[in-house]
C-alpha positions as CSV (number, residue, x, y, z in Angstrom):
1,X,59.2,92.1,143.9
2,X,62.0,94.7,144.9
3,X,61.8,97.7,143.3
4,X,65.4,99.3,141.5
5,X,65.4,103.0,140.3
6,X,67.8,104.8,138.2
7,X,68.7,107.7,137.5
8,X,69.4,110.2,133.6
9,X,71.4,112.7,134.6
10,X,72.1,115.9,132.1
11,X,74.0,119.1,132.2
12,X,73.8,122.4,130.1
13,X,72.9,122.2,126.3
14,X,75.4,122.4,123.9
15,X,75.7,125.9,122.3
16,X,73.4,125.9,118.9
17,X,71.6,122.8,119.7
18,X,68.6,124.4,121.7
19,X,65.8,123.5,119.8
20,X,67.2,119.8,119.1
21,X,67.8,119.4,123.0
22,X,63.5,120.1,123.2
23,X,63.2,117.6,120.8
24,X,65.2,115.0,122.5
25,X,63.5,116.3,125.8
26,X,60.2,115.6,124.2
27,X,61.2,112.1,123.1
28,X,62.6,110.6,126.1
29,X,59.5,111.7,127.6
30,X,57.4,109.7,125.4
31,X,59.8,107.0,125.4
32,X,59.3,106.9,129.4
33,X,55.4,107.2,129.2
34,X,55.3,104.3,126.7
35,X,57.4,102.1,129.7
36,X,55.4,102.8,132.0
37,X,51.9,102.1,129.9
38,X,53.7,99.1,128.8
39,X,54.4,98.2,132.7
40,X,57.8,97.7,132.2
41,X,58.7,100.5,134.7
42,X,56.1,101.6,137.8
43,X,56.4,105.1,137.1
44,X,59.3,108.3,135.8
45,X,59.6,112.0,137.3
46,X,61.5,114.4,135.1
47,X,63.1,117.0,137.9
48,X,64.9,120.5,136.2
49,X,66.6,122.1,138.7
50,X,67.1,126.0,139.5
51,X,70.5,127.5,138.6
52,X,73.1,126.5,141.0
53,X,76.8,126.2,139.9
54,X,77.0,122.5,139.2
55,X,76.8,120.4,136.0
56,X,74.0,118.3,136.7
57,X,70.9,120.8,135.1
58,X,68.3,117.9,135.4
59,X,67.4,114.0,135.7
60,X,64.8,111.8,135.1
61,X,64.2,109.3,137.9
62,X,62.6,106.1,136.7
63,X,61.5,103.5,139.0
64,X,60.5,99.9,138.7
65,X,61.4,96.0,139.3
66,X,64.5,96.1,140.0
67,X,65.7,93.7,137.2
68,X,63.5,95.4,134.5
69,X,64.9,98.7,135.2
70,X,68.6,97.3,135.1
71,X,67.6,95.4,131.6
72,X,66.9,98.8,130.1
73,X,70.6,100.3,130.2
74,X,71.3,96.9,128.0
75,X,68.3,97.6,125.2
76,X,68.8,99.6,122.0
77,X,66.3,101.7,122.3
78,X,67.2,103.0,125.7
79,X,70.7,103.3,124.7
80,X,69.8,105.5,121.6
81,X,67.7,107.8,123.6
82,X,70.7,108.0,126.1
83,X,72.9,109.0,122.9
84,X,70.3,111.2,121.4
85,X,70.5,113.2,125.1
86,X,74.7,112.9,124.7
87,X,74.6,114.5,121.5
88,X,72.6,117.9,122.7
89,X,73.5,118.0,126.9
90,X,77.1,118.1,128.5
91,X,77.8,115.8,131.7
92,X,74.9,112.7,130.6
93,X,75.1,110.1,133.1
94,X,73.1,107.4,133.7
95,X,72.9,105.8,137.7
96,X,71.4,103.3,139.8
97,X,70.0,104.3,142.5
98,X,67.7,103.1,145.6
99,X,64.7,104.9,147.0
100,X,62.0,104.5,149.0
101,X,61.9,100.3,150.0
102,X,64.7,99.5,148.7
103,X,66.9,101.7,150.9
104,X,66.7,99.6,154.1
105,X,68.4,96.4,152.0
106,X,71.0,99.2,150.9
107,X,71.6,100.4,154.8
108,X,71.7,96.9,156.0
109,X,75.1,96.0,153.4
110,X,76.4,99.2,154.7
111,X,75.8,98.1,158.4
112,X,77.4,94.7,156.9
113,X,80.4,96.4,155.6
114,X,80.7,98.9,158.4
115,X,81.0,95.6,160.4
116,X,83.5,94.4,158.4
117,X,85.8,97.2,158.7
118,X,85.9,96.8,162.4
């Protein structure tokens, strides 16, 4: 089973929605826990980063099958937690990305492309 991973992505909190943006914090988190005690993703690590001058102030990085983890940007409820996020957090993005295993299959279509080029 090849494993996918994706990324939520947020920036700062919109001016007078502090408290809301805990809320919605709080509620992706349980969203996440439920997915993964469900076993529809392997497992989710909320990262917050330090201060640093760019507009990416966090992510979530959830991992799983890689087709179960690219179904969730297509379900409702995933969707209205992204919105929820949008409606409290500047710069929300939402990414695939590979890690761990799945990076050799993404080095080997570079290699392929690389080849391609020359």
């Amino acid at each position: 089973m090849a494993k996918g991973s994706l990324i939520v992505g947020w920036g700062e909190i919109i001016a007078g929605r502090e408290k809301s943006a805990k809320a919605t914090l709080d509620n992706a988190m349980q969203y996440c826990i439920r997915l993964q005690r469900e076993g529809r993703i392997d497992r989710f690590e909320v990262v917050v980063l330090e201060p640093h001058g760019s507009d990416l102030n966090g992510f979530v990085l959830i991992t799983g099958d890689k087709e179960a983890v690219a179904q969730l940007r297509v379900e409702d409820e995933f969707v209205s937690v992204i919105v929820g996020v949008q409606l409290v957090h500047r710069n929300v993005r939402v990414v695939g990305a590979y890690t761990g295993a799945a990076l050799p299959s993404l080095f080997a279509m570079w290699d392929e492309q690389e080849e391609r080029m020359l």
